[in-house]
C-alpha positions in Angstrom: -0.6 69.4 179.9 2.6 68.1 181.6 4.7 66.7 178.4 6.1 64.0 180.9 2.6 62.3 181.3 1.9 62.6 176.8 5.2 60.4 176.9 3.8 58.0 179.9 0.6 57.9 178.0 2.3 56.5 174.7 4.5 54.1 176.7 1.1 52.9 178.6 -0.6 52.0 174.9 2.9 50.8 173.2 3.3 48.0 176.5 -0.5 47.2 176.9 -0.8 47.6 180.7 0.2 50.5 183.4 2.2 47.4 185.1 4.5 46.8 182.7 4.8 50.4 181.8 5.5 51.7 185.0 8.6 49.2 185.1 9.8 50.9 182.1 9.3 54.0 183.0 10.4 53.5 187.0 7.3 55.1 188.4 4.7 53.6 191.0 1.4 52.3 189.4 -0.3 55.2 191.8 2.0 57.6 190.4 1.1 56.5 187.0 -2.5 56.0 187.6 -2.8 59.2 189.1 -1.4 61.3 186.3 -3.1 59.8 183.9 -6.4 60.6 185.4 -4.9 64.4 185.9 -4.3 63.8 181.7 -8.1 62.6 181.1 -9.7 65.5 183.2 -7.6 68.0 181.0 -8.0 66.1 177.5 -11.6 66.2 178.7 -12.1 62.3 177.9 -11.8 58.4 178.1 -7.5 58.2 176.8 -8.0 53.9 177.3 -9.8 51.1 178.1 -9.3 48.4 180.6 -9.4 44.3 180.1 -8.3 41.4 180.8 -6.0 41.1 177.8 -4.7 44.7 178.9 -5.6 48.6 177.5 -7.2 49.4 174.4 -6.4 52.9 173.1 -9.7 55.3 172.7 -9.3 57.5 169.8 -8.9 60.7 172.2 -5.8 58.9 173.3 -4.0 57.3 170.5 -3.9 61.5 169.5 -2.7 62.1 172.7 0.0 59.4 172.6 1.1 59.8 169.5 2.0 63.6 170.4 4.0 61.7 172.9 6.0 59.8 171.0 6.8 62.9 169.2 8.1 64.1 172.2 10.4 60.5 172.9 11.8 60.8 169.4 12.7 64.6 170.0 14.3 63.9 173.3 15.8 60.9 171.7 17.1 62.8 168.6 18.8 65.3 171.6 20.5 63.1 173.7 22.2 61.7 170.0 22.5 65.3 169.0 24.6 65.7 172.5 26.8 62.4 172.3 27.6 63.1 168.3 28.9 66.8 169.6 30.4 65.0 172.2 32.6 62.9 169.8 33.8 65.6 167.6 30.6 65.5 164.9 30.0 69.1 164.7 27.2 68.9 162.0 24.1 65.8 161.1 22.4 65.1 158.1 19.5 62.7 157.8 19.4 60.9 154.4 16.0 58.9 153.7 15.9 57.1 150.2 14.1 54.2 148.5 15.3 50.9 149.0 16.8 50.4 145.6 18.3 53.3 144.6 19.9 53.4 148.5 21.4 50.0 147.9 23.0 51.7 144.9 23.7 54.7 145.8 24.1 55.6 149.2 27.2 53.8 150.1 29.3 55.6 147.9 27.5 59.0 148.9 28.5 58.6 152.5 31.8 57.7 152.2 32.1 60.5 149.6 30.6 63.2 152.2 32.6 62.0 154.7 35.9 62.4 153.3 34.5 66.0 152.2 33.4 66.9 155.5 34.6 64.6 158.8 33.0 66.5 161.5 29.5 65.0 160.0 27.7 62.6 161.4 25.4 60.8 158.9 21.8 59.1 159.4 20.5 56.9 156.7 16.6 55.2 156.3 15.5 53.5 153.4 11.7 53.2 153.1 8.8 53.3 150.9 8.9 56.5 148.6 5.5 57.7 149.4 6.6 57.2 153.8 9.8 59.3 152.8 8.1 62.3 151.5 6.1 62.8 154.5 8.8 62.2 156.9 10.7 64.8 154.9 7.6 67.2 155.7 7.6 66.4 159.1 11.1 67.1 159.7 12.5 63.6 160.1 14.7 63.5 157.3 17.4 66.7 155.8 16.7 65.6 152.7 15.2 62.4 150.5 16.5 60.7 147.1 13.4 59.2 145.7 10.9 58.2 143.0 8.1 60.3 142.6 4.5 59.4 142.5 2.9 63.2 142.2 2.7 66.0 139.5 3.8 68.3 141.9 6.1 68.7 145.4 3.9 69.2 148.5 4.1 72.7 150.0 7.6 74.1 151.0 9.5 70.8 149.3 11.7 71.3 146.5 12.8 68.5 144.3 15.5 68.2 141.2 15.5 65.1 139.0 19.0 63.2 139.2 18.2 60.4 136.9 15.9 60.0 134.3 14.3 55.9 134.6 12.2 53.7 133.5 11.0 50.4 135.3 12.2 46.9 134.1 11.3 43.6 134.4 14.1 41.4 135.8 15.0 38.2 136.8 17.9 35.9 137.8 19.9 34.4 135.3 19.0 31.0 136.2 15.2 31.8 135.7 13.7 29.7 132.8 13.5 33.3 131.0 16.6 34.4 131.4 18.5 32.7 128.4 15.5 33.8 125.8 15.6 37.3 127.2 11.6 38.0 126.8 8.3 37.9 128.4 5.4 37.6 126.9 1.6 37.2 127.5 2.3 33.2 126.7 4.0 33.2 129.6 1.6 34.3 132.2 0.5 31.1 133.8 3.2 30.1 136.5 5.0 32.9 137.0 5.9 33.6 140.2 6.7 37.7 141.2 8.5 39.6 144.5 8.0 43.5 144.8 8.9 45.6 147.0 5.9 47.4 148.2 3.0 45.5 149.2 2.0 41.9 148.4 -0.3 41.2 145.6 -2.3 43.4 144.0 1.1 45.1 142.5 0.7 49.2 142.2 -1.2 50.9 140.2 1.6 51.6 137.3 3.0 47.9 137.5 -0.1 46.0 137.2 -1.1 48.4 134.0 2.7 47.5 132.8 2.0 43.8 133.2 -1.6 43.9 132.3 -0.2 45.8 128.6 1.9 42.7 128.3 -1.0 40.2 128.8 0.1 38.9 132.2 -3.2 39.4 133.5 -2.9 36.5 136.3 0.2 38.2 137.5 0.3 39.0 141.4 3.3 39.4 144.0 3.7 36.1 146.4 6.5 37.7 148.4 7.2 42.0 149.5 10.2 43.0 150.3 9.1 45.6 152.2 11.8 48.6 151.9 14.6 45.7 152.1 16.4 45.9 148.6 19.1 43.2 149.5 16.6 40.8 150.4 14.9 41.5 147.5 17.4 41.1 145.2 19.1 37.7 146.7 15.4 36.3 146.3 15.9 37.5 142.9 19.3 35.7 142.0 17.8 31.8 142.9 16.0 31.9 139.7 12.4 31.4 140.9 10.7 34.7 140.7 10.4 37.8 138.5 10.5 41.2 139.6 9.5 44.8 138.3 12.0 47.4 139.2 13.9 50.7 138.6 16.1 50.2 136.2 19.1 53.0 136.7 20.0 51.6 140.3 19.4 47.9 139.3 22.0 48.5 136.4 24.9 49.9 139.0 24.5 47.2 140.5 25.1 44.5 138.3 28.8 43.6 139.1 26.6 42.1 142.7 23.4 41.3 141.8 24.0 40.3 138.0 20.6 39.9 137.3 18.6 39.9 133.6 16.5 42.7 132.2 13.2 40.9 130.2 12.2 42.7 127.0 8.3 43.3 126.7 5.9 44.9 124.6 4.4 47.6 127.1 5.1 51.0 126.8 8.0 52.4 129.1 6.6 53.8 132.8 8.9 56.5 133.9 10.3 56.0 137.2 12.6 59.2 137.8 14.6 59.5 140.4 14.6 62.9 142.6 16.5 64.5 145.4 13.8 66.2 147.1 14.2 69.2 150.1 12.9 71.5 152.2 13.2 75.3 150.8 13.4 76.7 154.2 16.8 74.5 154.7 18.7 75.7 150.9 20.3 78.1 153.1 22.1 75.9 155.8 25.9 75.6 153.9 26.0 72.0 155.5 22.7 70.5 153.5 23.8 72.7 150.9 27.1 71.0 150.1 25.7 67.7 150.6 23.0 68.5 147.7 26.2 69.4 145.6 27.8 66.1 146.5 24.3 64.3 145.6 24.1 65.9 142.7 27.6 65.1 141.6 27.5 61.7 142.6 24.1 61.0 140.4 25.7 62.8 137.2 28.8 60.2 137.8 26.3 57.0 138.0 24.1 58.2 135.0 28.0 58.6 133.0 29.0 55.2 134.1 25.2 54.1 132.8 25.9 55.2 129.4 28.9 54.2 129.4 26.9 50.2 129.3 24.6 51.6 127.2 21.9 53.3 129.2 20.1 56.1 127.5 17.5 56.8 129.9 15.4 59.9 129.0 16.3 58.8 124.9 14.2 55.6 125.3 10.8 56.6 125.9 
C-alpha cells in the first residue's frame, strides 16, 4: 500500500466528503477517487460509505485510517524534529502528566531542565492518567508523571513512586462547609460536585470514598476533563465540592487557597509515579531529566512536610 493514500484515506473520514478533502490535500477528486479505489482493491474491501450527509467510515477503513493518521503525526513529529534542530534544540523530551499534579508541578520542572540543559526542547500534555500510560506505550510521550490505577506496569514500562498520596475532599473557602471544616452523611442532599474525569457516576474509588461517608446521592454535575485550572477556579466560587489528590492540591495553595473537608472514610491512596520505558533508561538525555524529576518531587514532598503533610504516615 502507498502510505500517501493511508494518509488521504484518514483526511477523507476526518472532513466527511472527497470534495472537501481534496481541497485540503490539493489533489483532483479523480485523483483522489482513483487511489482510493487502488486502496479498496488492495485492503480487499468497502473503506466508506457514500450519502447525502457525506462518508461514513466502514470498519475495514477506520483501521486503515487510523494507520494513516499515525503516519500524519510521524511526519508531523519530523518536520518539528527538523525546525527544533534548526533553532539550536539539539535534544526533545515529551512530558505527559495528569492534570493536577502538572498544574503543580510541571512549571517548575521545565524551567528547571531548561536552565540544566538549553539545547532541549520540551513537549508537555496533560491528560487522563489511564490515556497517558498508553500513549507512553505507544511512543508518544518520553516519559509520564502520573497516578496509578494498576498492580503492576504494562510490559517494558518502568515506574518509581515520587509521592506517596491520598485523595481529599475540597472545597472553596466560601462554600457553606468551609468554615466547619467537615462533611458528613447529614450533608448529602444538595451538594453539588466537579471531577475531573467523567461526569456523574464518579470512579470507582471516589464513589466508594463518598459512599463510606454516607453521601450516597452524590454525583459530578460538571468534568473538567484533563483541565486542572478550570477545575480549580470552578472550585474557588464556593458552589461545588471536589475529590482530589491531595499532594499537588497542597503546593498549590498560595493560588488556589482552597479547604480540605475532614470525613470519616478510610484514606484511598492516590500515589503519584514517574513512569518510563526500560528500553529508553539508556539515552543520557531522558536519563538526566528522570534525575531532575526525581529531585524536583523530593523538594515538593520536603516543602509538604514542612505544612504538615505526612503522606505515607497517615494511612
Amino acid at each position: 500500500m502507498d502510505p500517501r493514500h493511508l494518509v488521504q484515506l484518514a483526511t477523507i473520514l476526518e472532513r466527511g466528503s472527497i470534495t472537501r478533502a481534496s481541497q485540503v490535500l490539493h489533489l483532483t477528486q479523480p485523483t483522489l477517487t482513483h487511489n482510493m479505489r487502488t486502496l479498496e482493491m488492495q485492503a480487499g474491501g468497502r473503506l466508506f460509505e457514500r450519502s447525502r450527509l457525506g462518508v461514513r467510515s466502514t470498519p475495514l477503513g477506520e483501521l486503515l485510517a487510523r494507520e494513516g493518521r499515525d503516519i500524519q503525526r510521524r511526519i508531523a513529529d519530523a518536520r518539528a524534529a527538523s525546525a527544533r534542530h534548526r533553532l539550536g534544540m539539539r535534544n526533545h523530551v515529551r512530558i505527559g502528566s495528569g492534570p493536577i499534579i502538572g498544574a503543580a508541578l510541571l512549571d517548575g520542572l521545565a524551567e528547571r531542565l531548561l536552565q540544566q540543559q538549553p539545547d532541549l526542547g520540551l513537549t508537555l500534555q496533560c491528560d487522563r492518567t489511564h490515556l497517558l500510560v498508553e500513549q507512553l506505550v505507544d511512543g508518544l510521550h518520553d516519559l509520564a508523571i502520573a497516578p496509578t490505577w494498576l498492580d503492576r506496569p504494562p510490559q517494558g514500562i518502568a515506574r518509581e513512586r515520587l509521592v506517596a498520596d491520598r485523595l481529599g475532599v475540597f472545597c472553596g473557602p466560601g462554600h457553606p462547609l468551609a468554615q466547619r471544616g467537615r462533611l458528613t452523611a447529614a450533608d448529602d442532599d444538595g451538594l453539588r460536585w466537579l471531577t475531573l474525569g467523567e461526569a456523574s457516576p464518579f470512579d470507582k474509588g471516589v464513589f466508594s470514598m463518598l459512599n463510606e461517608v454516607g453521601l450516597s446521592a452524590a454525583r459530578a454535575e460538571i468534568s473538567a476533563r484533563g483541565d486542572a485550572m478550570v477545575l480549580l477556579r470552578l472550585l474557588m466560587q464556593g458552589r461545588h465540592l471536589a475529590v482530589l489528590p491531595r499532594a499537588p492540591v497542597l503546593l498549590m495553595r498560595g493560588f488556589f487557597p482552597v479547604v480540605e473537608l475532614q470525613t470519616d472514610a478510610a484514606p484511598r491512596s492516590r500515589d503519584i509515579y514517574l513512569w518510563t520505558r526500560e528500553a529508553q533508561h539508556d539515552d543520557p538525555v531522558l536519563a538526566a531529566v528522570r534525575r531532575t524529576v526525581l529531585d524536583l518531587a523530593a523538594e515538593r514532598v520536603a516543602e509538604l512536610q514542612g505544612i504538615g503533610y505526612r503522606g505515607e504516615d497517615e494511612r
